[in-house]
C-alpha positions, 0 to 999 in steps of 0.5 A: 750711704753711711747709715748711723744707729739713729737711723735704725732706731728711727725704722726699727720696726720695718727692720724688725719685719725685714728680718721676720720676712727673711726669717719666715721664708728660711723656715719655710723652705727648711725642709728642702734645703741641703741638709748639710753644705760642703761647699766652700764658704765665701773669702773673708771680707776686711771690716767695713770702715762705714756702716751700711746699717741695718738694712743693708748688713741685712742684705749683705747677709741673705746674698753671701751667707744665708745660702750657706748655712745648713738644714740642721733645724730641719727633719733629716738632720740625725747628725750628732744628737740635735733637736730644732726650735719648735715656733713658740721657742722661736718667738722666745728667742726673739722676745729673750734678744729684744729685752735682753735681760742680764739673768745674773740676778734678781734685781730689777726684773722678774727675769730670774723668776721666771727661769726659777719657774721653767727649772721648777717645770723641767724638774717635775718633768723629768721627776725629780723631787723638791730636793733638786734645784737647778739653773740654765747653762749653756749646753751638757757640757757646762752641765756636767762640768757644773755637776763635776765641780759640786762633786769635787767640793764633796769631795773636799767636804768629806776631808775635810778641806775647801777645794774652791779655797784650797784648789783640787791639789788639796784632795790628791788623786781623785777616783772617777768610775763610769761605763761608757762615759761621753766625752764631754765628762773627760773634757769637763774632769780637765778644766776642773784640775782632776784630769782626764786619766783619772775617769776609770772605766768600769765593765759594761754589761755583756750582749752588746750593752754599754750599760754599766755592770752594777756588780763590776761597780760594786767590785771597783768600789769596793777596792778603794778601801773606803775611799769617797768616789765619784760615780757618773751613771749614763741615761742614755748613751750616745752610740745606742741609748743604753741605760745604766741601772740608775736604781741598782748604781744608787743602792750601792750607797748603802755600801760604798761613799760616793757622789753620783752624777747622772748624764741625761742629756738626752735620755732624761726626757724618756721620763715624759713617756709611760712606755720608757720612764722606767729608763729613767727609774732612780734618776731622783736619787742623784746628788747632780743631773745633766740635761741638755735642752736644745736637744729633745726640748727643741729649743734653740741654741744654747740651753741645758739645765743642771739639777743637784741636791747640794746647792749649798756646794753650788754656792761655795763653788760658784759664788761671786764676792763682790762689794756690789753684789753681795754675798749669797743669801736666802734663794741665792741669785743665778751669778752664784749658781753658774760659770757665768756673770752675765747669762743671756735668759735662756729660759725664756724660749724653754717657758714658751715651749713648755707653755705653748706644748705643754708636757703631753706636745713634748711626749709626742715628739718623744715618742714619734721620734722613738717610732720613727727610729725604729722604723729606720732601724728596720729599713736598714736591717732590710737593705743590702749592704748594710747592718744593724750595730746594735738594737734601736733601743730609743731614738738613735740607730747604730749600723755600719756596711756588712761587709768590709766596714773599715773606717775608710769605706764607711767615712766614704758612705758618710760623706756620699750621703751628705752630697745628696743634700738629703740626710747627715749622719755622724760617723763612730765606732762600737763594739770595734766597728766603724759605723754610722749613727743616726739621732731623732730628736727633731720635732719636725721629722715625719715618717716621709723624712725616713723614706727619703733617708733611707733612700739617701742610704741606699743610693750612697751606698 
């Protein structure tokens, strides 16, 4: 029967409770549920010429495609580097779609100051001071383009020209140093016309490191002749959570001109426990800071933050001039902070976490994640056939076959441990070896879920 939105609207709260059923039988079963599917997804469907409403969409979904999505907000997903939606960022979430608010500006709602109030939150959280300010974007990879972008206008401010008028052509070549960049930092250097081959690797330091060399910085520097720069500096490394020297890279300020940028997706929140902030050490000294919060916040899909120092360079990037906006003034509103126009309130799930747990319930999972890793790191140290790539330094564990680890065989380990509906663990490579990482970043992972993953493990192999 063809149902028409007055209808829905007519039953919405028994909708409502429909998918709160559904919703509240997934996340009760997710830590049973395959971890990953590798089954082949339903054929597509022509596009309904009527309606079948809500209820009906709703059943259609939870018989041909609710059985196919994965456990990847469950405890043995260690793919990538993934957090969960701990329950009170669930019930933002909701809250955030049913009063969708448009956080591009003030007017009208105090939706924008409430996003003010969680960046404030997550700034003093990750220690930084009252010079940074921030806004919420859609994941690191926005946040690094963000950072990247306020770092080109500095650029252009230091010769003098106006790259958001003038384009990246009136800087020339652009000079990007950084020791074991993510990828996301070349990604993000193409969409903003620098280029992907002008990001220059710099020494690593040795012993199995990917942390940048200071003094291989101080050196590379020092042969542009003065020439301004930017610098990304890593807090936390995909392959081992390494930590470039976020103190010793900003004291080459004294010496050289340049901007620093500090990816912290992950690592950042190493600052909410006394045993590792001082991996973080120096983090406040940064121009502009990447954070991703769908990551170790365990907020849902999508939200990370970005902080900088300079929010008037914000402003001369990402300002929108309309007759019906205005221009920017006083605190400028988010429409001139960010890519974006219109923004979903991604704050709202990151506030109701934050009050829900506040910063000691997130310093636990912090640290139960950090305990958990290096449980499997040893585990895997003690089974036959595998080895450690390098130390658990955090949260993610780098091993790989040991013997014969070629990337064909060590695909073929991935792969045979996702078929066990167990585990998932990403493929990479380090130090010239293929291997295998595994992330903790979830909040539901115990240490039964490490038993069962190193199990997965041993019997894939």
């Amino acid at each position: 029967m063809h149902r028409t939105l007055a209808d829905d609207l007519s039953r919405l709260p028994e909708l409502l409770q429909s998918a709160r059923d559904l919703a509240a039988r997934e996340l009760a079963g997710l830590a049973e549920r395959p971890v990953v599917r590798l089954d082949k997804a339903p054929d597509r469907e022509a596009l309904p010429t009527g309606g079948a409403g809500a209820e009906g969409a709703l059943a259609r979904f939870a018989e041909r495609w609710a059985p196919g999505f994965s456990g990847s907000a469950g405890p043995r997903y260690l793919g990538f580097v993934t957090g969960g939606a701990t329950p009170a960022s669930v019930a933002g979430d909701w809250l955030t779609s049913a009063y969708d608010q448009n956080g591009s500006g003030a007017v009208g709602s105090w939706a924008t100051a409430l996003e003010r109030e969680t960046v404030d939150w997550l700034r003093e959280l990750f220690g930084l001071g009252a010079a940074h300010s921030g806004a919420f974007v859609t994941g690191a990879t926005a946040s690094n383009t963000v950072g990247l972008a306020l770092a080109r206008e500095w650029l252009g401010e230091r010769q003098g020209v106006s790259v958001s008028r003038d384009g990246a052509a009136a800087l020339g070549p652009v000079e990007v140093l950084s020791g074991s960049p993510h990828s996301s930092i070349g990604k993000a250097l193409s969409v903003l016309g620098i280029g992907r081959d002008r990001l220059r690797t710099v020494p690593v330091l040795p012993g199995n490191r990917e942390a940048v060399d200071v003094e291989a910085l101080d050196a590379a520097m020092s042969g542009l002749e003065g020439r301004p720069a930017i610098v990304v500096a890593n807090a936390g490394t995909v392959n081992t959570v390494d930590f470039d020297d976020l103190r010793a890279v900003a004291a080459l300020k004294e010496r050289h001109d340049f901007w620093l940028h500090v990816d912290a997706a992950f690592g950042g929140f190493a600052a909410l426990s006394p045993s590792y902030a001082d991996l973080v050490d120096g983090l406040d000294a940064a121009d502009s800071v990447c954070v991703d919060l769908h990551k170790w916040l365990n907020v849902p899909y999508d939200a990370a933050v970005q902080f900088t120092r300079r929010r008037d360079l914000q402003v001369a990037v990402f300002h929108n001039a309309s007759p019906y906006l205005g221009l920017p003034a006083g605190e400028p509103d988010f429409v001139h902070l960010t890519p974006e126009n219109s923004r979903r309130l991604r704050a709202l799930p990151a506030w109701f976490s934050l009050m829900a747990y506040g910063r000691d319930g997130h310093r636990e999972i912090v640290e139960r994640n950090v305990a958990l890793a290096r449980e499997l790191g040893e585990l895997v140290a003690g089974t036959d056939g595998l080895r450690l790539l390098a130390p658990v330094r955090l949260n993610v564990v780098c091993f790989t076959l040991a013997k014969e680890p070629t990337q064909e065989r060590v695909d073929a380990l991935a792969r045979a441990v996702a078929a066990t509906g167990e585990a998932f663990v990403t493929p990479t490579v380090y130090g010239g070896v293929p291997g295998l990482r595994a992330a903790f970043s979830n909040w539901r992972t115990s240490a039964a879920d490490v038993e069962r993953i190193s199990g997965a493990l041993a019997r894939a192999l």
